[in-house]
N, C-alpha and C positions, 0 to 999 in steps of 0.2 A: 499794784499787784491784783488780778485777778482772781476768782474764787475757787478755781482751779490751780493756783497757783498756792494757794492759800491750801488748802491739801495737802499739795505735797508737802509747802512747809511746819505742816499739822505732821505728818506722816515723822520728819524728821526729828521734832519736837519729843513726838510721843518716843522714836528710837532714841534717842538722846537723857528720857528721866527709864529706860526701861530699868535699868540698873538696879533703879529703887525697888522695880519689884522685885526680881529676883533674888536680893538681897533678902527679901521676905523668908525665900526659900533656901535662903542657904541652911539651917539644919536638917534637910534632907539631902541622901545621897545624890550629886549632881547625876548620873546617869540614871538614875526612876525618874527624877524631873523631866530629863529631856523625853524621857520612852513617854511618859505620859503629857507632855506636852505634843509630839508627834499626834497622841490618837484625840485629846482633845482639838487642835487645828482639825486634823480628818473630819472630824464631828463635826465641828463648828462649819467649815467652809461647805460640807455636803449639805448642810441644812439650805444654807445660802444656796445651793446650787439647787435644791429642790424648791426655793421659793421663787428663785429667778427663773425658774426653768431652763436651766441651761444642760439639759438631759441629752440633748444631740451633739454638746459639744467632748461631754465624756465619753458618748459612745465611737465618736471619729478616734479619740485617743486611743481608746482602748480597742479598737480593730488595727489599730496600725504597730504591726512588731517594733519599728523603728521610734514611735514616739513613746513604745512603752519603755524602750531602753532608755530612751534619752530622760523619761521622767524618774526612770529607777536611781542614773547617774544623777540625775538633781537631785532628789530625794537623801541620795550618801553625803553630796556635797553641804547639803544645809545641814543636814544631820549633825554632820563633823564642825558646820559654822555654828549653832546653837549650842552644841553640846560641850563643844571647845571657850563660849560664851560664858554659859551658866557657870561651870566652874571655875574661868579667872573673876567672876564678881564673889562666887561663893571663897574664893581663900583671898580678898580683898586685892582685888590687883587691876581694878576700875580702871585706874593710869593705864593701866597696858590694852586693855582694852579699849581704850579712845584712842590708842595710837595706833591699832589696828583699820580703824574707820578712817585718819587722817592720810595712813598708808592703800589703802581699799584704791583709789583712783591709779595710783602708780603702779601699781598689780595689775590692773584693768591694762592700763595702759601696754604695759609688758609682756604680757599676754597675747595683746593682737600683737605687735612684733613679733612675739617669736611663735602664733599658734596659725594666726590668719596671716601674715606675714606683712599687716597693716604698716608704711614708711613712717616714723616718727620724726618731728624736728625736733632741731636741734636743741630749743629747749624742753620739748618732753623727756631728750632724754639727758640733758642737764639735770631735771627734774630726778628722775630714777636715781639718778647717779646720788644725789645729793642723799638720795631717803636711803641709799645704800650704806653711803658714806657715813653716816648720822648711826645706823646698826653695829656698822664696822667699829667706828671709834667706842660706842660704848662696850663692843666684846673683849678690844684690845686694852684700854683702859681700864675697863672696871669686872671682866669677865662673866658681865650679864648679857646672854641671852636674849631678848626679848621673842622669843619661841611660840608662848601664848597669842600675843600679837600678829608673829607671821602667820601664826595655821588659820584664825579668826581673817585676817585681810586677804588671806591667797584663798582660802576655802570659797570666799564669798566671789572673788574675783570670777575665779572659774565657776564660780555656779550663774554668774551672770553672763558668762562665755556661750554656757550650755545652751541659756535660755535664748539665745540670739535666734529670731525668726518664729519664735513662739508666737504664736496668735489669739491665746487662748484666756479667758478673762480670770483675772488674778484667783480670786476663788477658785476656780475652776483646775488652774493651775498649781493652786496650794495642795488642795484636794490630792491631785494625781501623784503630787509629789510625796507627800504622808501617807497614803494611802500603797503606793509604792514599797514605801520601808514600814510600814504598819507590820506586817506580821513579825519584824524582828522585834519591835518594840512591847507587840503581844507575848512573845515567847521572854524576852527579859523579864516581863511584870510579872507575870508566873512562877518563872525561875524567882526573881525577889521574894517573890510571897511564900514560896515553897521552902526556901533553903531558909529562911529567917532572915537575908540580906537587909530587905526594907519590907516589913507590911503595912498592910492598907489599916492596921488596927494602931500599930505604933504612930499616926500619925493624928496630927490636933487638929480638931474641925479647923483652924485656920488654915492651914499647910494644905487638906483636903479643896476648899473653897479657892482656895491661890491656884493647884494644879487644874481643876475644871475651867476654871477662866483663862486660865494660862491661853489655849485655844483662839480666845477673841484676844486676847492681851497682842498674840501673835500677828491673826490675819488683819484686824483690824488696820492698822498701819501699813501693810502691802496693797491692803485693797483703796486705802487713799492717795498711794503714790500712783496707783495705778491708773487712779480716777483722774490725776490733774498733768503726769508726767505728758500726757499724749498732746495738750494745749501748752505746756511750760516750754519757755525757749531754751536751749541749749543748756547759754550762759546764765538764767537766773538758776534752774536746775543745779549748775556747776557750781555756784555760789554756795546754793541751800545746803546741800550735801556736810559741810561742814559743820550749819547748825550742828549735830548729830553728834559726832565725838567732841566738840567743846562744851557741851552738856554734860558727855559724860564724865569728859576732864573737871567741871567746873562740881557735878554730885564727888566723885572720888575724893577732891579737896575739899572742900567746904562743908556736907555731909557727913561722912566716915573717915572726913581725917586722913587722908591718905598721905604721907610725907611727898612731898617734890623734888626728890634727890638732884644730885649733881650726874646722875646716870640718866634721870628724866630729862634735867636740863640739856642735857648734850643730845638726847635724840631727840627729842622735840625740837631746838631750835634749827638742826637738820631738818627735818620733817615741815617743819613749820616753811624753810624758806623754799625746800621744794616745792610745796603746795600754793605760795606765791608764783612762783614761776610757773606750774602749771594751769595755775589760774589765768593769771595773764597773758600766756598765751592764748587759751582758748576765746578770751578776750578779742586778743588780736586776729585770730582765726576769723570772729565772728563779724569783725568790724569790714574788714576782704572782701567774706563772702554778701555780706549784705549790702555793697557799692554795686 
């Protein structure tokens, strides 16, 4: 494995113990975290952008009405992906959350079917079918949901939809995307501070020091996937990916204790044997194209 390679699987890693921190923040209201996580990333990646100088590539964004849209549309979509985050760790519901990352690839997948009109084989979509099947039996049998999970793996899906064709370096791209939804996140923390919701005084220099970094906690991690995904092949990529919610499966149980119902069981081992099959296809895709 190469050092690029070693990135991304850094990148995954770090997504995979994120849990931990945020857990830090669970006695704040999960929406001041996200609003202030939004303007610390903005923060953070504009610095990066002022060291890197990459001042010409915000200026093309920002003269083009069409990629202003498209950054605003990302900007809701990660919005609703972090925001939807913070809070299944804050009311301990980790398991659901790494089953949305396990889910993440068959969403992707789904997506180009039905948005790009990309042909799927037939194990892709044995794949879907099975992570479907695997939701279905636990609604029918035990009448859970796992809701939290879908909005977290389809948010992320389509905001990687969006990003398709983007050219722009990850900072850069953080940046336009926060900076996008930044005014609403200005107008919440006002509103919080004003109405008594959440103030900046109610809270512990811990909690304070957690939301400033929150910022690097964020981009850091995108800006290594970014650095090594472009040298990474396909299949190791396809592989790594997983790190990521077996981490977080692995904090949720071991960690904070999370029970492993016979509802988990049942949609995991769905989920679980789809992600074989889609693994091994991609496998075999790759073995094809490289004769």
């Amino acid at each position: 494995m190469n050092k690029l390679s070693l990135s991304v699987l850094g990148c995954y890693i770090l997504w995979g113990l994120l849990p931990i921190f945020w857990k830090l923040l669970a006695g704040v209201d999960s929406a001041y975290v996200l609003a202030q996580r939004i303007v610390f990333s903005c923060i953070f990646c504009f610095g990066l952008i002022l060291i890197k100088k990459h001042g010409s590539s915000v200026k093309q964004i920002l003269t083009s009405p069409a990629e202003r849209r498209r950054y605003f549309i990302c900007g809701l979509l990660i919005s609703v992906n972090w925001g939807v985050y913070i809070l299944t760790v804050a009311m301990g519901r980790i398991l659901e959350a790494s089953l949305a990352y396990y889910m993440n690839p068959l969403f992707s997948v789904l997506i180009g079917a039905l948005i790009f009109k990309e042909k799927l084989s037939v194990m892709q979509w044995a794949s879907v079918g099975l992570a479907f099947a695997g939701v279905m039996i636990s609604i029918i049998n035990y009448g859970n949901v796992p809701y939290l999970a879908i909005i977290i793996g389809l948010s992320f899906a389509l905001y990687g939809a969006m990003k398709k064709g983007i050219k722009a370096e990850s900072e850069v791209s953080i940046c336009m995307e926060t900076m996008a939804v930044l005014p609403l996140a200005l107008i919440f923390i006002v509103y919080a501070q004003l109405s008594g919701y959440t103030t900046f005084s109610s809270l512990t220099t811990a909690e304070i020091l957690l939301l400033v970094i929150s910022g690097a906690v964020t981009s850091v991690p995108l800006i290594l996937f970014a650095r090594g995904i472009k040298e990474t092949s396909i299949v190791t990529s396809g592989i790594l990916m997983y790190v990521n919610p077996t981490l977080q499966l692995l904090v949720g149980v071991l960690i904070y204790n999370e029970a492993f119902t016979k509802t988990n069981a049942t949609t995991f081992t769905f989920v679980w044997a789809a992600v074989i099959l889609f693994v091994f296809d991609s496998l075999r895709k790759h073995k094809i194209h490289a004769k």
